[in-house]
C-alpha positions, -999 to +999 in steps of 0.1 A: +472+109+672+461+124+708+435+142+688+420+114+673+421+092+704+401+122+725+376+126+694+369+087+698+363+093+736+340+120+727+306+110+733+290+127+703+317+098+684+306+069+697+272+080+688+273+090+652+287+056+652+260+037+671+236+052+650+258+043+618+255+010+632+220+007+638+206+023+603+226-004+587+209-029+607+175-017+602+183-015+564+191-052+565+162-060+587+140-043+558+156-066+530+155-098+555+116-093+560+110-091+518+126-127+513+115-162+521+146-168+545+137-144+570+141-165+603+180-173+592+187-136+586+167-126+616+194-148+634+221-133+617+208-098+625+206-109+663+239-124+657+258-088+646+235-070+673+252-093+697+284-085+682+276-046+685+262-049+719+296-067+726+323-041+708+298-010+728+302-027+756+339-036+750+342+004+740+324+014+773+351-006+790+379+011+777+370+044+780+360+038+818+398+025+823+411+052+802+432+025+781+463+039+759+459+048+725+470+018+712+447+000+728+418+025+715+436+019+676+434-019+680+400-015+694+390+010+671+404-013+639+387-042+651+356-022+656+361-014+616+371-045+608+339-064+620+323-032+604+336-044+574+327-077+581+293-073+587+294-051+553+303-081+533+277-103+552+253-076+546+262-078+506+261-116+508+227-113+521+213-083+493+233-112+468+210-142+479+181-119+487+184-104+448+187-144+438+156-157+455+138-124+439+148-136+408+132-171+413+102-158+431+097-136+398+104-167+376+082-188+399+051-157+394+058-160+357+055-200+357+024-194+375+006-168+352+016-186+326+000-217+339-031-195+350-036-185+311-033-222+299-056-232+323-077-200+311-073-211+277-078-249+285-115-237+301-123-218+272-118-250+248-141-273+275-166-248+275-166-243+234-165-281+230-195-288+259-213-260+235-202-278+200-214-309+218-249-294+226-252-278+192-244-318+175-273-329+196-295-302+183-286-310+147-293-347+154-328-341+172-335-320+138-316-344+115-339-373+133-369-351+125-367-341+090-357-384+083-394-390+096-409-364+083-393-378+050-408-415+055-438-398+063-441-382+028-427-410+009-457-432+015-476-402+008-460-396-028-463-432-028-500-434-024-504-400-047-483-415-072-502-450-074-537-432-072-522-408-102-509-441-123-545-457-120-562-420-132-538-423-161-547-454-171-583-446-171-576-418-191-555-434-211-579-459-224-608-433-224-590-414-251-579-450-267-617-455-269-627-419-282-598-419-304-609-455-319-644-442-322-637-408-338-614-427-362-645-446-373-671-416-374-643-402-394-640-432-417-680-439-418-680-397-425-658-403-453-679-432-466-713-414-466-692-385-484-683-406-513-717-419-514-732-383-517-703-377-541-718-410-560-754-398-555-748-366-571-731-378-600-758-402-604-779-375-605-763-351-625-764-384-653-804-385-644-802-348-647-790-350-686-811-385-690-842-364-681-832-338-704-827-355-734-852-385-732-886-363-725-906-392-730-894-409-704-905-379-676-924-395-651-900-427-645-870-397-650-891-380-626-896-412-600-863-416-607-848-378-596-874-384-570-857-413-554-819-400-565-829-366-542-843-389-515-811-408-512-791-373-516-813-361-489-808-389-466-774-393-472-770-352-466-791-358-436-761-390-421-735-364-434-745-337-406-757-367-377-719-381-385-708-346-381-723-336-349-710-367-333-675-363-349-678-324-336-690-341-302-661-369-301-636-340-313-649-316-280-647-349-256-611-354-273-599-316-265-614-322-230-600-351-223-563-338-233-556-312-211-569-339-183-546-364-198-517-339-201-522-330-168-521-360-154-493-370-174-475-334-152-485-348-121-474-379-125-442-369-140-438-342-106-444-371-085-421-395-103-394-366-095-403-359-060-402-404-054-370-403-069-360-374-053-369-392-016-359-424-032-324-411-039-321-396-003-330-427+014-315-453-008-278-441-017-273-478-009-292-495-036-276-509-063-268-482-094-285-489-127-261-503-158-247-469-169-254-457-206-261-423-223-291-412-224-311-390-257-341-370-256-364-353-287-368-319-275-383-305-307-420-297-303-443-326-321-459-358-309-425-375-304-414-346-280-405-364-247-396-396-265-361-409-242-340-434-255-311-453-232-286-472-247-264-487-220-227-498-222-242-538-217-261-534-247-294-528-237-317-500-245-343-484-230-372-464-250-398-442-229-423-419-242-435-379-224-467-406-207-441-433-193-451-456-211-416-483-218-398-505-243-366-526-233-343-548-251-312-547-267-293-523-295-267-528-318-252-495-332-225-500-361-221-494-393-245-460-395-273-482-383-291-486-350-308-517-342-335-526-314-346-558-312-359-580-283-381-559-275-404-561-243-433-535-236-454-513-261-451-485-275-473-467-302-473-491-330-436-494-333-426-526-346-395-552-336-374-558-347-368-523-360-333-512-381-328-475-383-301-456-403-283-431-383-256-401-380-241-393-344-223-369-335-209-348-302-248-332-295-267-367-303-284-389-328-304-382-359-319-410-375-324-412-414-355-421-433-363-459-437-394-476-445-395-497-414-380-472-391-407-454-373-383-428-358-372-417-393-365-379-393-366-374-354-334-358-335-325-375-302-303-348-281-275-363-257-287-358-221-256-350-197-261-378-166-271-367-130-246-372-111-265-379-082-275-411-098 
């Protein structure tokens, strides 16, 4: 016990334990600066420096009066025992500094979080400010191609009205020629049963002549006359020829004209229904119906006929030319009557046997049935109609 009392005079003690002491204190003055409570731990700090400063000074004291040992055991266990106290303060403080880490790296992860939401948020604005420029484009160009649309809509309207009127020239024109030729043709017929006459008559002046030689001369005047009419007549034959040949050329001229005119106006018609079905998906649909076609090569090739569900038909030819009225199909018969238009010289109203079947209709022969024989093909609907 005397030996420990004289080491805890000895100087070299006292400061192995001041140092002790003090390296705690700066170890706890390094945690109190990291935390958000540094002013209340400065003050404890100040607070246990005090405290040292106080139990040094205490210890100072003691040895100067050379105090007993007990005195230097009670000193020396309260020395430890605030040592021990400020060791527990010291954990408290590492316990609440540890805790306010913890919410300052909660509080960091809040706040990056936040920081990639609002990241994420300014991504979206800037994406939608873009989608919102880009809808703007596509109107501008959506406002464009509408006018440039009403634009060529009253141009196909003016093409197509210009191309109806050529067609109807034409159409007439080759009405006329045809009428014409069909009477050269007839008058060229005539004059060829006359020659056919003539030379019969002559053939019987012929065998007159040779069996009656007496009667030579008026035979003769006879032949004479019979060759004269022959020759004449031969003569009309080739005049009525020529202009057949010549109304036959004008016909093969005009056709291709006609037919192309009947392309063009058919392009147009698509192109105005085309623009008409762009800009008019509000107008009332038509009555709906199947529709047939002859697609077999032959005059009656593009021949349409509609026959809608409210019993009317509709009858168009390859030239657009129309007959409407109404059908009645039943019994293997189709018939069309109250009819209103022209077309060819088809009679109403007309009754037409006929067999249908999944492809279409083919129509039987009857006397008074002008599409006898002809094959009308189901065409599927468009459905943007």
């Amino acid at each position: 016990m005397s030996d420990m009392s004289q080491r805890l005079r000895e100087p070299l003690v006292i400061a192995i334990l001041v140092v002790a002491v003090a390296g705690w204190l700066a170890f706890l003055a390094m945690w109190i600066n990291t935390s958000g409570e540094s002013d209340r731990l400065r003050a404890e700090i100040n607070q246990l420096t005090a405290e040292q400063t106080e139990a040094n000074r205490l210890l100072e004291e003691r040895e100067a009066s050379q105090g007993t040992l007990e005195e230097l055991t009670a000193a020396r266990d309260a020395a430890q025992q605030e040592s021990e106290t400020a060791t527990a303060a010291l954990a408290d403080i590492n316990t609440a500094l540890e805790t306010r880490q913890q919410e300052l790296d909660g509080i960091n992860e809040a706040l990056s979080t936040r920081q990639q939401e609002a990241t994420a948020l300014t991504a979206q604005v800037d994406e939608a400010q873009d989608r919102t420029e880009e809808l703007a484009s596509r109107q501008a160009s959506l406002q464009s191609e509408i006018d440039s649309s009403g634009r060529q809509l009253q141009d196909v309207g003016g093409r197509l009205e210009e191309a109806r009127r050529q067609e109807e020239t034409a159409t007439a024109n080759l009405a006329q020629l045809i009428e014409e030729a069909a009477n050269t043709t007839a008058s060229l017929a005539e004059a060829q049963s006359q020659l056919q006459s003539a030379r019969g008559e002559l053939t019987t002046a012929q065998q007159q002549l040779a069996d009656t030689t007496a009667q030579t001369e008026e035979a003769g005047a006879q032949v004479a006359a019979l060759e004269a009419q022959v020759t004449e007549l031969e003569d009309r034959r080739t005049t009525l020829e020529s202009d057949v040949a010549g109304y036959e050329q004008q016909l093969s001229t005009l056709q291709p004209q006609v037919a192309e005119l009947t392309s063009t106006l058919a392009q147009r018609s698509s192109e105005l229904e085309a623009v008409e079905a762009e800009i008019g998906a509000g107008m009332p649909s038509a009555p709906a119906g199947t529709q047939f076609a002859v697609s077999a090569e032959g005059q009656a090739n593009g021949l349409s006929l509609t026959l809608n569900d409210d019993g009317s038909f509709e009858m168009r030819d390859r030239i657009n030319r129309a007959v409407t009225g109404a059908y009645e199909l039943s019994g293997g018969n189709l018939v069309l009557s109250d009819a209103v238009g022209r077309l060819g010289d088809a009679t109403f109203p007309m009754t037409c046997p006929v067999d249908e079947d999944d492809g279409g209709l083919t129509i039987g022969a009857a006397e008074a049935c002008p599409l006898s024989g002809l094959r009308f093909e189901r065409v599927e609907a468009d459905p943007a109609q």
